[in-house]
C-alpha positions in Angstrom: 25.4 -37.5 -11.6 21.8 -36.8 -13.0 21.7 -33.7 -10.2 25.0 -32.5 -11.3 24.2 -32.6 -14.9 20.7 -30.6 -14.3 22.4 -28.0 -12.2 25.1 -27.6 -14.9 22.3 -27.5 -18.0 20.3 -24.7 -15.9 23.8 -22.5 -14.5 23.5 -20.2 -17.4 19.9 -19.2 -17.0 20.4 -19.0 -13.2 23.4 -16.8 -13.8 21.5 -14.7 -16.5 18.9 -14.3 -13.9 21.2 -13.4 -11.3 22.3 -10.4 -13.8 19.3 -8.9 -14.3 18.0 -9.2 -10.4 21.4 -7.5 -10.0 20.3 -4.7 -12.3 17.0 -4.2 -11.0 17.8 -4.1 -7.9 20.6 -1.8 -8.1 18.7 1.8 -7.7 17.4 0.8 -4.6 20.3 -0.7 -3.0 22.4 2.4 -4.0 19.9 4.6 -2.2 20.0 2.4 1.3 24.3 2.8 0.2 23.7 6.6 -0.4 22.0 7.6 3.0 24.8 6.3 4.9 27.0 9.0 2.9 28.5 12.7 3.1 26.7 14.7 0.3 30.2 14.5 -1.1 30.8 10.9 -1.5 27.7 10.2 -2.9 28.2 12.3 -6.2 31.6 11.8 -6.3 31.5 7.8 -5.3 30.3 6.7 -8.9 28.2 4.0 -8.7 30.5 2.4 -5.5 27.8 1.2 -3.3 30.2 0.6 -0.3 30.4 3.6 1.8 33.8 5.1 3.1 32.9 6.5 6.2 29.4 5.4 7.4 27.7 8.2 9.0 23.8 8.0 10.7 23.8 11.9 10.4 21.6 12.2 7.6 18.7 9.9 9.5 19.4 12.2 12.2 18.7 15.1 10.0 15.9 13.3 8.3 13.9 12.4 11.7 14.5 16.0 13.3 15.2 18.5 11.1 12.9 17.9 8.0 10.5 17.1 11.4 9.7 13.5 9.8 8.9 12.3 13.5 6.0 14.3 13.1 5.6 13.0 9.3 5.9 9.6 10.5 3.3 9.3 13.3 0.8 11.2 10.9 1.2 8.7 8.3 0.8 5.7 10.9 -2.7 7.1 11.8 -3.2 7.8 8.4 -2.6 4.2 7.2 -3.7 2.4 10.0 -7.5 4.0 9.9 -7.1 3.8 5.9 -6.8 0.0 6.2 -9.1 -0.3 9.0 -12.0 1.4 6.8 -10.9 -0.3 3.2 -11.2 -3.6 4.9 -14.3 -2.6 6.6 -16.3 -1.3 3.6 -14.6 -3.7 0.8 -15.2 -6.7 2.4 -19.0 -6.0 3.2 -19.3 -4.6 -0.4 -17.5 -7.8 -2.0 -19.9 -10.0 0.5 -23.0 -8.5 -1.2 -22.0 -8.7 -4.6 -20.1 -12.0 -4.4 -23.1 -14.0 -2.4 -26.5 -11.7 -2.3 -29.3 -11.2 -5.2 -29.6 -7.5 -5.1 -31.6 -5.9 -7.6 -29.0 -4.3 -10.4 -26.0 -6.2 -9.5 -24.4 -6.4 -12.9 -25.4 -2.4 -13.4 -23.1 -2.1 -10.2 -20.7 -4.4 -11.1 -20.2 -2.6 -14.4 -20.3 0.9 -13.2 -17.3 -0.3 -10.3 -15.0 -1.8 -13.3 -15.6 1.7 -15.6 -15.0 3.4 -12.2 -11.6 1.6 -12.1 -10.3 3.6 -15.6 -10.7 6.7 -13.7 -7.5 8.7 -13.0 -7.5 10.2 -9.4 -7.6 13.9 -10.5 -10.9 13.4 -12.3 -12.7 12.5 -8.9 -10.0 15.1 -6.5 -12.4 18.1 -7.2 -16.0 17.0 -6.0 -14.4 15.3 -3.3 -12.6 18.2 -2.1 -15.7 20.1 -1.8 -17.4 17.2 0.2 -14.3 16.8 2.4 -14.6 20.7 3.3 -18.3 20.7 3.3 -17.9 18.0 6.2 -15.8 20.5 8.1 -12.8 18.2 7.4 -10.6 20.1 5.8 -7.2 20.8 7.0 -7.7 17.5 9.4 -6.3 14.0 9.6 -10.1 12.7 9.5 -10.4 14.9 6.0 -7.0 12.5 4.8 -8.5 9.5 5.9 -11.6 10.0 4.3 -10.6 11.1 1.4 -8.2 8.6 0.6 -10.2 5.3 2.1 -13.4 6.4 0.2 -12.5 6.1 -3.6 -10.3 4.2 -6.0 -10.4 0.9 -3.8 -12.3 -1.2 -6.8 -9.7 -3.9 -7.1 -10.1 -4.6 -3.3 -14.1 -5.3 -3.8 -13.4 -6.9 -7.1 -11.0 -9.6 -5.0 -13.7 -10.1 -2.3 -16.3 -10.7 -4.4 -14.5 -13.0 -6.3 -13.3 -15.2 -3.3 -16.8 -15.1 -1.6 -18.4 -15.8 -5.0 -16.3 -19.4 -5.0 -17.5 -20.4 -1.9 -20.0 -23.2 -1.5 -23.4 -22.7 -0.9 -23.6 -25.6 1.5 -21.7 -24.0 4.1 -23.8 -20.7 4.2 -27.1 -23.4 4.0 -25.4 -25.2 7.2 -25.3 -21.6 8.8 -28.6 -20.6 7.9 -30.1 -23.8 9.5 -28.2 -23.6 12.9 -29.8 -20.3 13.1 -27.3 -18.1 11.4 -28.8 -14.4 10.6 -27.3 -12.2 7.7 -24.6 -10.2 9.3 -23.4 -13.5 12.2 -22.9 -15.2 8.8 -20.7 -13.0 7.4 -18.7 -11.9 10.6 -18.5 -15.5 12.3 -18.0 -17.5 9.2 -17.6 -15.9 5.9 -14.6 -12.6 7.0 -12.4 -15.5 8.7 -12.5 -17.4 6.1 -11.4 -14.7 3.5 -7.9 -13.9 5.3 -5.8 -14.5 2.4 -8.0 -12.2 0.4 -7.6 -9.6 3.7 -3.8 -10.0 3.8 -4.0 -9.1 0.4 -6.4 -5.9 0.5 -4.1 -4.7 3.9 -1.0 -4.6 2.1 -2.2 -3.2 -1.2 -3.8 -0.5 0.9 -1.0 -0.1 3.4 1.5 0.4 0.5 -1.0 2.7 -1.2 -2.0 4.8 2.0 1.7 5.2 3.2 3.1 6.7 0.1 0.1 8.7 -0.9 1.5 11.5 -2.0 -1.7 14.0 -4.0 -4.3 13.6 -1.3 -2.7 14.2 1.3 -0.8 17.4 0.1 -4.5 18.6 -1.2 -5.9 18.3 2.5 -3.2 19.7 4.6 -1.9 23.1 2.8 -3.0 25.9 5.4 -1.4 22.7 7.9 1.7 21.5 6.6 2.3 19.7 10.5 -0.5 17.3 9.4 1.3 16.0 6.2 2.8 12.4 5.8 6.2 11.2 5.1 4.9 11.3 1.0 4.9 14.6 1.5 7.4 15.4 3.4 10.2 14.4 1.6 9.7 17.8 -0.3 11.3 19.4 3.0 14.5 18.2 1.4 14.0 20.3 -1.9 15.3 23.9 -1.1 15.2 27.2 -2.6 18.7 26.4 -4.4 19.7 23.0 -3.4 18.1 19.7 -2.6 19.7 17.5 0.7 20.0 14.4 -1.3 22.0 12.0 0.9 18.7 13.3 3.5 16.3 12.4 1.4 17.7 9.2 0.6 17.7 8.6 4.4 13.8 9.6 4.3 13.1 7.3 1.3 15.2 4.3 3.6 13.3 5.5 6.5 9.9 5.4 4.5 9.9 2.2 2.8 10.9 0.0 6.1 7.6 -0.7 7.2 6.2 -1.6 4.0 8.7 -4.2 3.9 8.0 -5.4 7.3 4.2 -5.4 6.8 4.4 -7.5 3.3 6.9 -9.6 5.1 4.5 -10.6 8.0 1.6 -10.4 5.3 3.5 -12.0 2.3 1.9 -15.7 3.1 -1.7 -14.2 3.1 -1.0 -11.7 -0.1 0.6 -14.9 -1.9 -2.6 -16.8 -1.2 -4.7 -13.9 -1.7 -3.6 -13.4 -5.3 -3.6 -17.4 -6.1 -7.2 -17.7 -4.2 -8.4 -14.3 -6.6 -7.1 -15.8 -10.0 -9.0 -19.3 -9.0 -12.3 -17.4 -8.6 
């Protein structure tokens, strides 16, 4: 009875709730609905989300005509090495800062917060020239670089906030079973920080896979180099835009983030918890 009660005090909230997921929710559901329809039924369907007559035509399209087979394998090396490099340089950078006594460590710590204010234009310049002066340009490796090196504050700020609320006793126990610098940190320290990890690979994943600026910057003279981010402009024609296509791309697109945050989502949920502790 006292169950009953509850459920029945919190059904309006719930279904208040419920409404408002609904609404949120709806653009993106109507673009999965949308890529599954003629270019017709889609204007003329109103906001129906139901398709008449499925059709897999416009992912057809999508994969070989707007080429984003060759879109989609760029981006995976793209985003892999991206992660591979954020993970690499943030977590040695948030080990320093979180556990070492370098000399001007709040200067640093300072400068990377200001740094964080920054919009991406204001840095795209000076890095341009360095990506070019590095022979890089109109490469993959120029992409990479470009978008691993800057902008990745918040992951450092996360590591060194997780290492920092680590005890000392455990890197004390390292140091007297004969433990150097860089075995503490690989062995003990970068297994321990996986929720923090989970949390830097998706946030860098997500960020890598739809970058959109960067990778148009790096790749004009070689449009075959650009990512799916960019190539969902091959939809946009002189005088008309493939709509139910590009809602096939965008379906196509966002899949594996949602795979990767759902095999990640236990780590990221940690991550954030094990952050806001520190």
């Amino acid at each position: 009875m006292y169950r009953l009660n509850r459920l029945l005090r919190q059904l309006p909230v719930q279904l208040l709730l419920l409404g408002f997921t609904l609404i949120w929710s709806y653009p993106f559901i109507w673009i999965i609905s949308s890529s599954f329809k003629s270019q017709s039924e889609m204007f003329l369907g109103g906001i129906n989300v139901i398709p008449k007559e499925p059709t897999f035509d416009n992912f057809v399209r999508a994969w070989e005509l707007a080429n984003f087979y060759q879109y989609f394998f760029n981006s995976v090396i793209v985003t892999a090495s991206v992660v591979l490099l954020v993970l690499v340089i943030t977590s040695m950078a948030g080990y320093a800062l979180g556990r070492g006594n370098m000399p001007g460590k709040k200067l640093i710590m300072t400068l990377l917060v200001i740094s964080m204010f920054l919009p991406k234009g204001f840095t795209i310049l000076p890095l341009f020239e360095l990506i070019v002066g590095l022979g890089f340009n109109n490469t993959l490796m120029g992409v990479i670089l470009a978008e691993s090196g800057p902008s990745k504050i918040v992951s450092i700020l996360l590591f060194v906030g997780y290492f920092a609320s680590l005890p000392k006793e455990m890197e004390e126990s390292a140091t007297i079973d004969g433990a150097g610098y860089f075995r503490m940190f690989f062995s003990i320290m970068l297994p321990l920080s996986k929720p923090i990890l989970g949390t830097v690979t998706i946030f860098s994943f997500i960020g890598a896979w739809n970058a959109f600026f960067v990778p148009l910057t790096f790749t004009l003279s070689k449009p075959s180099l650009r990512t799916l981010g960019v190539g969902m402009y091959n939809f946009f024609g002189t005088n008309s835009v493939d709509w139910t296509g590009l809602a096939a791309g965008a379906v196509m697109s966002v899949v594996p983030i949602i795979i990767v945050f759902l095999f990640l989502q236990r780590y990221f949920i940690e991550g954030l918890a094990g952050s806001i502790k520190g």
